[in-house]
KOLTIPA-906083 format. One record per residue (C-alpha): residue number from 0; residue in three letters; y, z, x negated. Coordinates in Angstrom, 3 decimals. Each point is the difference from the previous one (the first is absolute). Last residue first. Layout:
! KOLTIPA-906083
+-----+-----+----------+----------+----------+
:   i :  aa :        Y :        Z :        X :
+-----+-----+----------+----------+----------+
: NUM : ALA :        Y :        Z :        X :
...
+-----+-----+----------+----------+----------+
//
This chain:
! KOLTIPA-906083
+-----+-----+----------+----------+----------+
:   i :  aa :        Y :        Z :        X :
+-----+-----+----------+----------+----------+
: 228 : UNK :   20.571 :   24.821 :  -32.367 :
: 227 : UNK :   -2.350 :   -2.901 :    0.717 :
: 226 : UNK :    0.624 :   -2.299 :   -3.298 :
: 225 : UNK :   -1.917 :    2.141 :   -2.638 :
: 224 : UNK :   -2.640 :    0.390 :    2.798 :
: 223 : UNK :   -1.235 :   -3.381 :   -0.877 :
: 222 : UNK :   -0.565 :    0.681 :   -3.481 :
: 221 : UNK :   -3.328 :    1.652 :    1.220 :
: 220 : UNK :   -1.190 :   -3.980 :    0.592 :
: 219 : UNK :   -0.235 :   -1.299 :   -3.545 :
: 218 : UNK :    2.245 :   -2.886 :   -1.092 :
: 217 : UNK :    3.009 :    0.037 :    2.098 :
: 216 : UNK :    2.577 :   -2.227 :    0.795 :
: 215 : UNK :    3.198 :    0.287 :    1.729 :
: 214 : UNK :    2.535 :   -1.256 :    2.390 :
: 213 : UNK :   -2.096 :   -2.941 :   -0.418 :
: 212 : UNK :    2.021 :   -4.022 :   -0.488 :
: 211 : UNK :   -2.682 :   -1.960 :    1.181 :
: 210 : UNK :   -0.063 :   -0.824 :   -3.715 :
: 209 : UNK :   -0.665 :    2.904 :   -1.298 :
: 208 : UNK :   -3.460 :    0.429 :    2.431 :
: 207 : UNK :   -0.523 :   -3.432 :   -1.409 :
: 206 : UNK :    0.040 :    1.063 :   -3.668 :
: 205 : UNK :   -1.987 :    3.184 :    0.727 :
: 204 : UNK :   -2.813 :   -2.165 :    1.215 :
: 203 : UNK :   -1.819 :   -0.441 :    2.801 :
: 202 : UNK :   -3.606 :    1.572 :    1.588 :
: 201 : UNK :    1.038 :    3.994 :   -0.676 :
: 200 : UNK :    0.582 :    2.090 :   -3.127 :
: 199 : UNK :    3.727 :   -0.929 :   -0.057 :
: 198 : UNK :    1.313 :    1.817 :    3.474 :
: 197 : UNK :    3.484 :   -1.133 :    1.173 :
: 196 : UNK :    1.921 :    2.239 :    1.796 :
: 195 : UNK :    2.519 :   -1.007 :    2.727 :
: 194 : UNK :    2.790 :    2.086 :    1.678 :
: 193 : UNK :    0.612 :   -1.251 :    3.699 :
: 192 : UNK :    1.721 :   -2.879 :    1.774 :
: 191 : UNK :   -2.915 :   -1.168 :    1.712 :
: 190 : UNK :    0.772 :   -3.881 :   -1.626 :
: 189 : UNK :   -0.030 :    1.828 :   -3.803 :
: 188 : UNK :   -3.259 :    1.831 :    1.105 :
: 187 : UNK :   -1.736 :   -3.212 :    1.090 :
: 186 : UNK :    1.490 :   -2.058 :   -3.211 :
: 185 : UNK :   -1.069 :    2.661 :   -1.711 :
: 184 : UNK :   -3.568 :   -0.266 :    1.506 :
: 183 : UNK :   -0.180 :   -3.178 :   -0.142 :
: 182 : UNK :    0.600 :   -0.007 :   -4.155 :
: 181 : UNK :   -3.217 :    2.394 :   -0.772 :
: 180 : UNK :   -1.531 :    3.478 :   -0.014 :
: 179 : UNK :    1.723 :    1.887 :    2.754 :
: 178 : UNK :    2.203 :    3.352 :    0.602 :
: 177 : UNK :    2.723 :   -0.092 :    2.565 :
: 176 : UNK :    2.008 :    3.308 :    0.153 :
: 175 : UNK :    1.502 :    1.117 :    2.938 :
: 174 : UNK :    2.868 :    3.058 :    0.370 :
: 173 : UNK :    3.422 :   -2.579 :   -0.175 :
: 172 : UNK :   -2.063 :   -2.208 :    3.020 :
: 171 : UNK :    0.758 :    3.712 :    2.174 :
: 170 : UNK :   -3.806 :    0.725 :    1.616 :
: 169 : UNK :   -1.542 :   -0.709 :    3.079 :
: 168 : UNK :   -3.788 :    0.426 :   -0.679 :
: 167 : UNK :   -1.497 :   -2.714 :    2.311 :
: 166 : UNK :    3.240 :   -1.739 :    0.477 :
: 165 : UNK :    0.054 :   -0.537 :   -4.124 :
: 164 : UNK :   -3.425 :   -0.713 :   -0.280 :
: 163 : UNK :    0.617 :   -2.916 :    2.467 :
: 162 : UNK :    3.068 :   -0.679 :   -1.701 :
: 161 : UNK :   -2.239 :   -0.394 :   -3.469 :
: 160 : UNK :   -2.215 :   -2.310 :    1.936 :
: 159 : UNK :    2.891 :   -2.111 :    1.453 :
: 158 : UNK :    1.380 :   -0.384 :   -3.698 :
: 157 : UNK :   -1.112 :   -3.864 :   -0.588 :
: 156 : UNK :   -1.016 :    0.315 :   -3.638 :
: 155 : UNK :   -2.472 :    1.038 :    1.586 :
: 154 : UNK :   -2.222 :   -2.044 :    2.482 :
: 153 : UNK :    1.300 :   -1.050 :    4.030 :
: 152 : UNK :   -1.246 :    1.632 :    2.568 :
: 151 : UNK :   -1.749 :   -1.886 :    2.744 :
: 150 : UNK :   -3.265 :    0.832 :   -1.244 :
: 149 : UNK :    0.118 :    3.418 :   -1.443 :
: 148 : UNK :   -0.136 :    0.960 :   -3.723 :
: 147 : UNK :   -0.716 :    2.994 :   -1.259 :
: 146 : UNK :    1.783 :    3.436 :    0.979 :
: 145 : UNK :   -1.061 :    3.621 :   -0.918 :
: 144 : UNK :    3.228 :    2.129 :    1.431 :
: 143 : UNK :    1.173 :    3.928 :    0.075 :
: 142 : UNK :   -2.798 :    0.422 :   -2.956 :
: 141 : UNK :    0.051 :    3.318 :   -1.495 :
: 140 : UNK :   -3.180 :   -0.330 :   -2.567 :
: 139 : UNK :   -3.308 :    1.542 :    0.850 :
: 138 : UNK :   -2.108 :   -3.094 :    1.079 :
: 137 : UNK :    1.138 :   -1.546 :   -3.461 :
: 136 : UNK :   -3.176 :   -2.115 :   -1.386 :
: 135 : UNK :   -2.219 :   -1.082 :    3.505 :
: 134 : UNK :    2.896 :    0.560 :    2.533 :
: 133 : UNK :    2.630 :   -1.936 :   -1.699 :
: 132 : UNK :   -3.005 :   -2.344 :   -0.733 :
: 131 : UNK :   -0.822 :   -0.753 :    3.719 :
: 130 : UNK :    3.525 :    0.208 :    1.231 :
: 129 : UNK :    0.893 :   -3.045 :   -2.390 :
: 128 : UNK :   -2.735 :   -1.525 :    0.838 :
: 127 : UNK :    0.435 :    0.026 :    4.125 :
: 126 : UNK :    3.472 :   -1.060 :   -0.514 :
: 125 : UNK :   -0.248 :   -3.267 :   -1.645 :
: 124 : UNK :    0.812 :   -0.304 :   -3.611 :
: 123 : UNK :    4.237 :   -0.596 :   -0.720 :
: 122 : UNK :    0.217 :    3.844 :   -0.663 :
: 121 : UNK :    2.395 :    2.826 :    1.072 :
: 120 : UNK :   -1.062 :    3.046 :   -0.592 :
: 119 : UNK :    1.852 :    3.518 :    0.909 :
: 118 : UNK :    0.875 :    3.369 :   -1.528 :
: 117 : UNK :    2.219 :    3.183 :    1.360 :
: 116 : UNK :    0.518 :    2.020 :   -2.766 :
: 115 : UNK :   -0.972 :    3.641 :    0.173 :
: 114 : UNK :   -0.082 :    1.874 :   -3.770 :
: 113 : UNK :   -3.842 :   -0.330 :    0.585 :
: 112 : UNK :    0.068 :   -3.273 :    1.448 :
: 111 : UNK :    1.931 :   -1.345 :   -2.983 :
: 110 : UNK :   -2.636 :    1.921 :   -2.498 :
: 109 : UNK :   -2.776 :   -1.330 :    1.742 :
: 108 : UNK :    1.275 :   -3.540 :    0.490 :
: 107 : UNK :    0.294 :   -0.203 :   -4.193 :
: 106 : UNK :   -3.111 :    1.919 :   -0.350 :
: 105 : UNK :   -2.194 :   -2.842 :    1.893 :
: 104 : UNK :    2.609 :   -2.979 :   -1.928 :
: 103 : UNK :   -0.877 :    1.769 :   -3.398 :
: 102 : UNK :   -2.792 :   -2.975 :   -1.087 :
: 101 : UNK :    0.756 :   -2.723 :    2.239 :
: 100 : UNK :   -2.430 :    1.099 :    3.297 :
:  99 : UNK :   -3.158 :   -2.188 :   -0.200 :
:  98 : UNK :   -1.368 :   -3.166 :    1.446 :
:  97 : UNK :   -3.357 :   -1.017 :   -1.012 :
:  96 : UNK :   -2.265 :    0.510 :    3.272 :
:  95 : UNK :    2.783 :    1.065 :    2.229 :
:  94 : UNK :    0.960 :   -3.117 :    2.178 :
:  93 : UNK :   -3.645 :   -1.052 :   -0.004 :
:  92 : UNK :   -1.143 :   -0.284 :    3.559 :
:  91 : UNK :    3.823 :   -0.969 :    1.450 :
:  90 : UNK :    0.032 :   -2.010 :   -3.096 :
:  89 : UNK :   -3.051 :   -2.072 :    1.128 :
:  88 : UNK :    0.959 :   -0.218 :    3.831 :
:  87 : UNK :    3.225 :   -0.774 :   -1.041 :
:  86 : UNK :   -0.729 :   -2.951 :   -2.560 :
:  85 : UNK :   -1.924 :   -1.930 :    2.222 :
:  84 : UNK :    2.281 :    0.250 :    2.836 :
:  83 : UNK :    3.214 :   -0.666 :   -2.538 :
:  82 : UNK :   -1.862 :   -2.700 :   -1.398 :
:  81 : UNK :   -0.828 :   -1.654 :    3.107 :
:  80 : UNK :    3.608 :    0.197 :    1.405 :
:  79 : UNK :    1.535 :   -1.278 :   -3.329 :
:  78 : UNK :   -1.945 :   -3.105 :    0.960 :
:  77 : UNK :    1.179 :   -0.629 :    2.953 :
:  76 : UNK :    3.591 :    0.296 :   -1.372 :
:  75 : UNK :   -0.727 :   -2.502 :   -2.671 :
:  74 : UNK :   -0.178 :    0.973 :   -3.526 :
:  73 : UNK :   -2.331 :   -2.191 :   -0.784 :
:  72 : UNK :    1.476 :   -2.768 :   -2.485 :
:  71 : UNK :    1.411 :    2.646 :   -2.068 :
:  70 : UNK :   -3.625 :    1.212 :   -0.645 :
:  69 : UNK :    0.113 :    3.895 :    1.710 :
:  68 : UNK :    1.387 :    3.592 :   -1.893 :
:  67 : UNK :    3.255 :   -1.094 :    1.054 :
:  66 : UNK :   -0.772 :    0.063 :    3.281 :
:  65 : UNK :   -2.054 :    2.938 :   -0.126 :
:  64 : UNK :    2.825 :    2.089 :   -1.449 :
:  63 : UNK :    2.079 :   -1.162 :    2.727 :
:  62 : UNK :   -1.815 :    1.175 :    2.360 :
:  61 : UNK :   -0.760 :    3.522 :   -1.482 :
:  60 : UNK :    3.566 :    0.916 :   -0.203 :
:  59 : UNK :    2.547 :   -1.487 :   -2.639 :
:  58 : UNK :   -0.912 :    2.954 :   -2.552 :
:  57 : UNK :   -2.872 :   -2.034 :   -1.737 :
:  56 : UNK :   -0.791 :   -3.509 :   -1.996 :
:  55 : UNK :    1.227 :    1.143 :   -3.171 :
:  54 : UNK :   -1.755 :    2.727 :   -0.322 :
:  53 : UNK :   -2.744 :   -2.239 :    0.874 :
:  52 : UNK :   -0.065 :   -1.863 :   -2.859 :
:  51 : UNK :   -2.472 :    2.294 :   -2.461 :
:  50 : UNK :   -2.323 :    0.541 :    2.956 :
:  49 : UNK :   -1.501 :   -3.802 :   -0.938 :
:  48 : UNK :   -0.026 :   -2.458 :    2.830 :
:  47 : UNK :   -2.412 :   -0.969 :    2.540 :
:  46 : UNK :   -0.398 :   -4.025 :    0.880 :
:  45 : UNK :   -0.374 :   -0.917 :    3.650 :
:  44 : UNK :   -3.015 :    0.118 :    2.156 :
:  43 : UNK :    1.023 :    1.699 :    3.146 :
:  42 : UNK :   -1.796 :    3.711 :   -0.950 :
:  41 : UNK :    0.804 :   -0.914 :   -3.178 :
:  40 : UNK :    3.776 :    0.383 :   -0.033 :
:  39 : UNK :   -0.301 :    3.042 :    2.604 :
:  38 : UNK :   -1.760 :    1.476 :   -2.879 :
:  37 : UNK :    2.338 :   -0.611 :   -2.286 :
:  36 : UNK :    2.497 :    1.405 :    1.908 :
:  35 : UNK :   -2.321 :    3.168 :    0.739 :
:  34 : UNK :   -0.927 :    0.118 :   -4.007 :
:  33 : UNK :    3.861 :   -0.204 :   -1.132 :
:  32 : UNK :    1.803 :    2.424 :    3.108 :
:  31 : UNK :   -2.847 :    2.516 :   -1.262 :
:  30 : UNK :    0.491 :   -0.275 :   -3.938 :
:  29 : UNK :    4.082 :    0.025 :    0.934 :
:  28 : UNK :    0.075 :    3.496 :    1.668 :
:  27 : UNK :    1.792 :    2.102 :   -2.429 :
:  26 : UNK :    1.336 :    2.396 :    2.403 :
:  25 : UNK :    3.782 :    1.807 :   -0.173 :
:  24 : UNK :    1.637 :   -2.967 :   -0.785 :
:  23 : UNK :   -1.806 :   -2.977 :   -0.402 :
:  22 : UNK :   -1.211 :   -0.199 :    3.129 :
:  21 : UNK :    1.626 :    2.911 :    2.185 :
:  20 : UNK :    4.138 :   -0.936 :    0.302 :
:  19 : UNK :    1.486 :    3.730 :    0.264 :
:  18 : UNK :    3.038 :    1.546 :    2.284 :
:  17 : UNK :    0.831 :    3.401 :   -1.429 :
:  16 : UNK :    2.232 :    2.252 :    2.587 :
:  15 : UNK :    2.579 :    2.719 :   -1.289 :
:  14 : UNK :    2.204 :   -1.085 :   -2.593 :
:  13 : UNK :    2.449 :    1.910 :   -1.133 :
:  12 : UNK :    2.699 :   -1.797 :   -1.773 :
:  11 : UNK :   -0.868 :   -0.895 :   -3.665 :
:  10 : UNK :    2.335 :   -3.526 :    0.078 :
:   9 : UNK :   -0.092 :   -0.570 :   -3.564 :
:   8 : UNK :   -0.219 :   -3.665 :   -0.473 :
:   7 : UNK :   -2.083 :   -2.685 :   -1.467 :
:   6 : UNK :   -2.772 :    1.928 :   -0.825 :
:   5 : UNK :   -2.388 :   -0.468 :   -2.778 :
:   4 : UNK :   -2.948 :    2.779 :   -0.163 :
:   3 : UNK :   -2.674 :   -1.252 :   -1.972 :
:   2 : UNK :    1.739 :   -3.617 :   -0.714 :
:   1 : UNK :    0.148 :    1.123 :   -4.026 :
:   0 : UNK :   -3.796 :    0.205 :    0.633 :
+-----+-----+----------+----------+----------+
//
């Protein structure tokens, strides 16, 4: 891809803590966000919808993937509440059942742990998943944070998540990367102040990782470490 490893600039300063998005990014988890949506959908009686549109649908936080995932003319809050009960107590069952590391994400975290980056996650999906599959795929990597979403916290691209990370490893903004899969998390990166890298093999496209304006893109996830000094 002529977009394998664009960068916009050439700022190679040392960089010494790796802050990742998860879905999309380094796990592949849209098979398992499709059936437990879909089965929320039934569970209330509402029409399911093929897995083909639900990359689409994701990387707001589970909420709002529900509401879009509901009939227009349902997407009241009460009714966002049911899904999100019927569709946590299915995904918190099934969370692993088709999801799988991106193909070189498992020696990608390897390889920075080894040479002794500090990582962290920062996703939109409630806290208690996140954890789970951190745990479940990359229980060796050196995590200073695993962070989902909290209520009361506000979703990327709002940047509290990434300051969290931040306070929780404190680290020089000039020394972060910011590695996700679609537009919010540029916008989230862009908003932290810190170095962003889109990744093209996740649930958007390389056209609107471009057009969020990445400090770089990157097409297979060992290219990474071309930008970490």
């Amino acid at each position: 891809s002529p977009w394998a490893t664009h960068s916009k600039h050439n700022d190679h300063s040392m960089k010494s803590y790796v802050i990742f998005d998860l879905d999309g990014t380094l796990l592949n988890s849209i098979d398992d966000l499709a059936t437990a949506t879909n089965h929320a959908l039934e569970t209330l009686g509402y029409p399911k919808h093929g897995l083909w549109v639900y990359p689409g649908m994701v990387g707001n936080g589970v909420t709002k993937l529900l509401e879009r995932a509901l009939p227009e003319d349902a997407r009241d809050e009460a009714n966002v509440a049911r899904m999100r009960q019927a569709f946590t107590a299915y995904y918190d069952e099934h969370c692993c059942d088709a999801t799988r590391p991106y193909q070189g994400i498992p020696e990608l975290l390897d390889e920075l742990t080894k040479r002794g980056f500090n990582l962290a996650v920062t996703s939109n999906k409630y806290e208690a998943a996140v954890v789970k599959l951190i745990r479940h795929f990359f229980p060796d990597a050196n995590w200073r944070a695993v962070l989902g979403h909290v209520e009361g916290i506000p979703t990327k691209p709002d940047p509290s998540i990434v300051f969290k990370a931040l306070s929780l490893c404190p680290t020089p903004k000039s020394e972060c990367l910011y590695v996700g899969d679609s537009a919010v998390d540029i916008e989230t990166a862009r908003r932290a102040c810190v170095e962003s890298v889109g990744v093209s093999w996740g649930f958007r496209t390389i056209l609107e990782l471009k057009e969020a304006c990445a400090d770089h893109i990157i097409s297979m996830p060992n290219q990474l470490l071309n930008f970490i000094g």
